[in-house]
C-alpha positions as CSV (number, residue, x, y, z in Angstrom):
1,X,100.0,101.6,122.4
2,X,98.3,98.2,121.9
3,X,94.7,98.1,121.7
4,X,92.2,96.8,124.2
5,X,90.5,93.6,123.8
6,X,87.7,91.9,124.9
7,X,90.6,89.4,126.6
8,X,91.9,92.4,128.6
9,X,88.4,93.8,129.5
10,X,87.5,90.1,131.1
11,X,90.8,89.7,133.1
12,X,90.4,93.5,134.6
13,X,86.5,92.9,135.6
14,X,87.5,88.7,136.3
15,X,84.3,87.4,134.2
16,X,84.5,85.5,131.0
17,X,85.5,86.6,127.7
18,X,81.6,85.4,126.2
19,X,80.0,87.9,129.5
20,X,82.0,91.0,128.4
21,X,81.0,90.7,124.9
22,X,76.9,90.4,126.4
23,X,77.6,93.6,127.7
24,X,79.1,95.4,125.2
25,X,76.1,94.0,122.9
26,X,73.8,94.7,125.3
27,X,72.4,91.4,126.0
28,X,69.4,91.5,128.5
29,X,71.1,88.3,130.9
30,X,73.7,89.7,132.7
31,X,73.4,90.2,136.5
32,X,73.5,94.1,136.9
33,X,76.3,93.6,139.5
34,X,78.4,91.8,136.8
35,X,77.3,94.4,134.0
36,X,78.3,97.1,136.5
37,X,82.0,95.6,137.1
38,X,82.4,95.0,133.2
39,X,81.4,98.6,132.5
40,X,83.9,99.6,134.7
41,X,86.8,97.9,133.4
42,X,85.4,99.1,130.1
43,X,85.9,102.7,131.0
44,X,89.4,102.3,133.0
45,X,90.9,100.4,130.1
46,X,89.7,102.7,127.7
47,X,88.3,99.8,125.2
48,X,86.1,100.6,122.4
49,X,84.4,97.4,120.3
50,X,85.6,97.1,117.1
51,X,82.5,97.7,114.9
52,X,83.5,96.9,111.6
53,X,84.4,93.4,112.8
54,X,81.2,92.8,114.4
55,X,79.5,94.3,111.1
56,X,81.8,91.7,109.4
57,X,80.4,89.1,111.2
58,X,77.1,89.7,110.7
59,X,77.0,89.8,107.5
60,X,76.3,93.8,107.0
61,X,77.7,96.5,104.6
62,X,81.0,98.0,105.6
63,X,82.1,101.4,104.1
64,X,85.8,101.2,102.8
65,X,88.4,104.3,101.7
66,X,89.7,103.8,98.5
67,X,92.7,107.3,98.3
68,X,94.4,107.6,95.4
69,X,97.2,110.4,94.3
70,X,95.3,110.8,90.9
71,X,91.7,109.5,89.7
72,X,92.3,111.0,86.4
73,X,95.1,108.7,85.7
74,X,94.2,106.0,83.5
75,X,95.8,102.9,85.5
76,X,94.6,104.2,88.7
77,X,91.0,104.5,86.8
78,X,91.3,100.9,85.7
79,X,92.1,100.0,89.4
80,X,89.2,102.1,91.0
81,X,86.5,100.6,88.8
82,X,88.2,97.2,89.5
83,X,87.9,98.1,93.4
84,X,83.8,98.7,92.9
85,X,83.4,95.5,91.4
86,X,85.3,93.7,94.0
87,X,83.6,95.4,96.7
88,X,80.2,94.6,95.3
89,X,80.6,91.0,95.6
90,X,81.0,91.5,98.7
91,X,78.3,93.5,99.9
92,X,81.1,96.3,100.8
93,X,80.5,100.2,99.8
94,X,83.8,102.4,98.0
95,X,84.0,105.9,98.7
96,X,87.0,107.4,96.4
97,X,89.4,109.8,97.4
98,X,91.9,111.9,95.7
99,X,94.8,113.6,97.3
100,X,97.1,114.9,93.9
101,X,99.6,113.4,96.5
102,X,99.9,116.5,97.9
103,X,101.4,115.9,102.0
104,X,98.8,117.4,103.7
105,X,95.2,115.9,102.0
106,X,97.6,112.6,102.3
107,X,97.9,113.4,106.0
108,X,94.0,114.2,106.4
109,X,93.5,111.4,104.5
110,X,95.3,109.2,106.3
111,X,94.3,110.4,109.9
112,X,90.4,110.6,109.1
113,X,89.9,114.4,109.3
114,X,89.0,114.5,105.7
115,X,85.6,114.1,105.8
116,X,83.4,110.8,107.2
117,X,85.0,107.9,108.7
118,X,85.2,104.3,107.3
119,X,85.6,100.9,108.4
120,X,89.0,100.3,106.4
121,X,91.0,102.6,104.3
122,X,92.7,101.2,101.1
123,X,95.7,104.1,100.8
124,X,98.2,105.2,97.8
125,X,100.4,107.7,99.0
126,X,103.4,109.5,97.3
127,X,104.3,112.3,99.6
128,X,104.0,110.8,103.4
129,X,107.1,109.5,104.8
130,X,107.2,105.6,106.3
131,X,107.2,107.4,110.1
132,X,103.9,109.0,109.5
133,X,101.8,106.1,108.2
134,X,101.1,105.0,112.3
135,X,97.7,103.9,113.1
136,X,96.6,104.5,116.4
137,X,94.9,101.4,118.4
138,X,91.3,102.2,117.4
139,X,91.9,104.0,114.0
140,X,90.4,101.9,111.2
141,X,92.8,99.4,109.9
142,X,95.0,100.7,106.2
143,X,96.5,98.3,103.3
144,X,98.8,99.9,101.4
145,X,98.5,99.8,97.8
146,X,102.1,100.0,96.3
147,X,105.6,100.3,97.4
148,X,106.8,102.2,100.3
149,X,109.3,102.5,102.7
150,X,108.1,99.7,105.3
151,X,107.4,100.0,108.7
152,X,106.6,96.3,109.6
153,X,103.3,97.4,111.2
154,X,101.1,97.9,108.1
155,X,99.9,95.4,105.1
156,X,100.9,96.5,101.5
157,X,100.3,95.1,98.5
158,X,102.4,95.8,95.5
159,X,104.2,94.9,92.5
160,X,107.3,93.4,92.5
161,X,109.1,96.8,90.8
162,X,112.5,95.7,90.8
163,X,111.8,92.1,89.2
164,X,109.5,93.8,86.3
165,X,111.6,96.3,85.4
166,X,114.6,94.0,85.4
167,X,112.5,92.3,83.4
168,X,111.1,94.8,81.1
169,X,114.9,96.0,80.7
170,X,116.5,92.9,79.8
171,X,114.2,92.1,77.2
172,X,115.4,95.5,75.0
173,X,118.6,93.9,75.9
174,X,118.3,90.9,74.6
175,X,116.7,92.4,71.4
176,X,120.4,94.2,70.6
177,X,119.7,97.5,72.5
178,X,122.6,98.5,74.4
179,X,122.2,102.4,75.1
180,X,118.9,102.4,77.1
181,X,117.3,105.2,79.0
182,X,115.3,105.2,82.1
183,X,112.8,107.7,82.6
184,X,110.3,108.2,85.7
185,X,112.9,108.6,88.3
186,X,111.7,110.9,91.2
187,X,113.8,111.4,94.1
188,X,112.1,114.5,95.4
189,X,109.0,111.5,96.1
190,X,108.4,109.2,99.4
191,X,107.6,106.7,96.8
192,X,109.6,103.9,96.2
193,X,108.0,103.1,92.9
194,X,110.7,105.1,91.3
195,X,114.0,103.8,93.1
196,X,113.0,100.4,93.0
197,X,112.0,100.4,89.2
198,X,115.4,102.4,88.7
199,X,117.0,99.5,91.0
200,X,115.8,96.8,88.6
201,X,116.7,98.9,85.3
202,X,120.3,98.8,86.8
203,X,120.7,95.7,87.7
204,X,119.6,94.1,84.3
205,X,122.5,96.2,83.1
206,X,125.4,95.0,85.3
207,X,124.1,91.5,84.2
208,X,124.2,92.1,80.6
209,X,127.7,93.6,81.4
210,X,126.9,97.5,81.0
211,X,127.6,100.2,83.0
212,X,124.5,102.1,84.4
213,X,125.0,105.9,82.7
214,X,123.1,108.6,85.1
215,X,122.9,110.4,81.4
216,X,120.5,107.9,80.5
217,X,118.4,108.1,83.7
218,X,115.9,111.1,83.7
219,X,113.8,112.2,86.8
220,X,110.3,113.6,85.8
221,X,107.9,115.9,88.1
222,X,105.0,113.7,87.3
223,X,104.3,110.6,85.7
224,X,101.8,112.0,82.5
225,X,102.6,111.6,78.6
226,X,103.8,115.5,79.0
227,X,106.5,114.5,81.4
228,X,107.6,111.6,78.8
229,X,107.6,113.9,75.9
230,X,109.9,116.4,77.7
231,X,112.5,113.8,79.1
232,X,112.7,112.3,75.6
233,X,113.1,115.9,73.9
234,X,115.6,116.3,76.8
235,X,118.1,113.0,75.0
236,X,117.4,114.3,71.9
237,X,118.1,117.7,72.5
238,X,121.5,116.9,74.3
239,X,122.5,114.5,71.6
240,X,122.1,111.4,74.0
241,X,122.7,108.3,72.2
242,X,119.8,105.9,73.0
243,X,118.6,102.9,71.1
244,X,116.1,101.8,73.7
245,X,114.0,103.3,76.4
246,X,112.1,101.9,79.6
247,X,109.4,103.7,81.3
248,X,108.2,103.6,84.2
249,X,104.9,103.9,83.5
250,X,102.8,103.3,80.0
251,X,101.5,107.4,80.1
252,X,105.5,108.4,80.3
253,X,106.1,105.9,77.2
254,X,103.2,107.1,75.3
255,X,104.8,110.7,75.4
256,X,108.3,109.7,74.7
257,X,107.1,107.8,71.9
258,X,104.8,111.1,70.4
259,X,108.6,113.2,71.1
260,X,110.5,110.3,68.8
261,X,108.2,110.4,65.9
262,X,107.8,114.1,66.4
263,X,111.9,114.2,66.0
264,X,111.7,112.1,62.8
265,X,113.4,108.7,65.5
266,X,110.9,105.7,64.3
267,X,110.2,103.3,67.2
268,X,111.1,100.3,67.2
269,X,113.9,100.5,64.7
270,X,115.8,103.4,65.7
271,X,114.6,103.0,69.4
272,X,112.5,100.7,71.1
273,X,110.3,101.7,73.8
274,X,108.8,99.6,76.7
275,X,106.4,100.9,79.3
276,X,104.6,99.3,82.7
277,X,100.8,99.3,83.8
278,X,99.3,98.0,80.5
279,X,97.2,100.5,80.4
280,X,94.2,100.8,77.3
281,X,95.2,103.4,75.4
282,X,98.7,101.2,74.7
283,X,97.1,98.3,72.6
284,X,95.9,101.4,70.3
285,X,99.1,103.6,70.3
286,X,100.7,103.2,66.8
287,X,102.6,101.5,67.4
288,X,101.3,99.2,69.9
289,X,103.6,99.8,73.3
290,X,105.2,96.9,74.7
291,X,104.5,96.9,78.5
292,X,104.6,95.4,81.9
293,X,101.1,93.8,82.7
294,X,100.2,93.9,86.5
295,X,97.9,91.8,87.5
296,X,95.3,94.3,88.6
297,X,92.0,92.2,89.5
298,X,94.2,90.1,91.5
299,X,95.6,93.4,93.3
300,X,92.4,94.0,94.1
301,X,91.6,90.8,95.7
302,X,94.7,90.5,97.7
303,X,94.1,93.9,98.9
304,X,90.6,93.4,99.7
305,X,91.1,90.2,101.4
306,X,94.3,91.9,103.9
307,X,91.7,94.5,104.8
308,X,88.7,91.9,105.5
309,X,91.5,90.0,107.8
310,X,92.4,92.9,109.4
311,X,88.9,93.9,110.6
312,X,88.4,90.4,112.0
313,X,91.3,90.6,113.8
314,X,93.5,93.4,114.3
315,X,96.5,91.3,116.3
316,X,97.1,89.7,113.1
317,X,101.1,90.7,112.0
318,X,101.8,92.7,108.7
319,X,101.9,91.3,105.7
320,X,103.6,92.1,102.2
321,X,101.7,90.7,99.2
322,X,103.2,90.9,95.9
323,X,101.3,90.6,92.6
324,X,102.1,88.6,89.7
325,X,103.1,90.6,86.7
326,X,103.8,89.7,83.0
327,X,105.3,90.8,80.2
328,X,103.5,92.3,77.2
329,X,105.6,92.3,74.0
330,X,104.1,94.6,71.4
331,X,105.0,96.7,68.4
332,X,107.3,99.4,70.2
333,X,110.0,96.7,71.4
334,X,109.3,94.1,68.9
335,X,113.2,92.5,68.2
């Protein structure tokens, strides 16, 4: 179902585009004949003014969704107080969510039931499928933050997974690793973060002329410095032969790293360890971690400015954005 516009409402109630929008703003210089007639088509269309683009318009504060899986996690910290400071400059308010990417908060989340509504919703999801992220035609408009199945009907913004981690993997190639585990897979996830990052890991393989190992490749509930400590102990424990390791995020690499030096493995020399989000706490790990580097304020911005185009104007088509990256060599990697 499309939504109504202003365009239909005129045709319906033959007047002008400029009279239907008096009406619906209540401007005092309409003939009440006229007003009567647009009020009419109003109702038998079923069209509803979109507010937030009128706020948008004039210049006053809109109220957006920010819903992250986890607020506790330090690079979705670092992108919520990056959100804040965006949004002030523009005169818009953040309300933050958290759904522990659990389905059915996602789903409340996601359909407004949660709580009050907002103008725009900025959404993270790990759980819901690409079929349920549908927006209805006057449901406040979504950017996607991240990878996900796509549905062609929504605008995400993410990071180009498969290019970093190609990237992040060929650079412990090219510093003489040739045995190099993957861990952050999770296939029991709607996210694509993980396939795609796995995707990338594999493919800088085949080009170096390895053969992907699913020994080296370990899947992990969460994505916390527990869950790399146990998939490292996991190699170690089964007499895995690694010289290298990529993460798929900086918190998994932080606990493989504490497993290595707990297991008497010294990183870089015996095994090098890159991570991805370039979060704080890695330029102060010992030793520093070698990382992926999103580019997060301009995430921010690119995700902000979807969501402002989509409140002016809802008929725009979906857009992917993809953010620049770069590549953080540090201590743990260091040829």
């Amino acid at each position: 179902m499309t939504r109504v516009t202003l365009r239909d409402v005129a045709a319906q109630a033959e007047v002008s585009v400029r009279t239907v929008s008096n009406v619906v703003n209540d401007f005092p210089h309409v003939a009440p004949a006229t007003r009567h007639r647009v009020q009419a088509a109003i109702s038998e269309l079923g069209y509803r003014p979109n507010i937030a683009a009128r706020q948008l318009r004039q210049g006053q504060r809109l109220t957006i969704s920010l819903v992250l899986p986890e607020i506790d996690s330090p690079y979705f910290a670092e992108i919520a107080a990056h959100f804040v400071r965006a949004a002030e400059q523009r005169d818009w308010t953040v309300h933050i969510e958290q759904t522990d990417g659990e389905l059915a908060r996602e789903r409340a989340m996601l359909n407004g039931t949660h709580g009050p509504g907002a103008d725009g919703i900025v959404f993270s999801p790990w759980s819901l499928a690409a079929n349920e992220i549908q927006r209805g035609p006057s449901a406040p408009p979504v950017v996607m933050l991240g990878e996900r199945p796509g549905t062609g009907l929504i605008d995400r913004v993410a990071v180009d997974s498969v290019a970093a981690a190609r990237q992040a993997t060929a650079h412990l190639l090219a510093g003489g690793r040739t045995r190099i585990a993957a861990i952050g897979l999770q296939p029991h996830l709607s996210n694509e973060t993980g396939r795609l990052r796995t995707q990338g890991y594999r493919e800088a393989l085949v080009a170096a002329g390895l053969t992907p190992d699913p020994a080296l490749e370990m899947p992990v509930e969460r994505l916390h410095r527990p869950d790399g400590a146990r998939a490292m102990r996991h190699l170690l424990d089964h007499g895995t032969d690694i010289d290298g390791v990529f993460c798929f995020t900086d918190q998994l690499a932080l606990g493989a790293m504490h497993a290595l030096a707990a297991a008497g493995r010294s990183v870089p020399d015996d095994v090098a360890v890159i991570g991805f989000d370039d979060i704080e706490a890695g330029r102060y790990s010992v030793p520093t971690l070698s990382t992926v580097a999103p580019d997060k304020p301009r995430l921010v911005e690119l995700v902000l400015d979807c969501l402002a185009d989509r409140l002016a104007d809802h008929t725009l088509p979906a857009r992917e954005r993809c953010v620049p990256h770069r590549l953080e060599v540090r201590q743990s990697s260091h040829p």
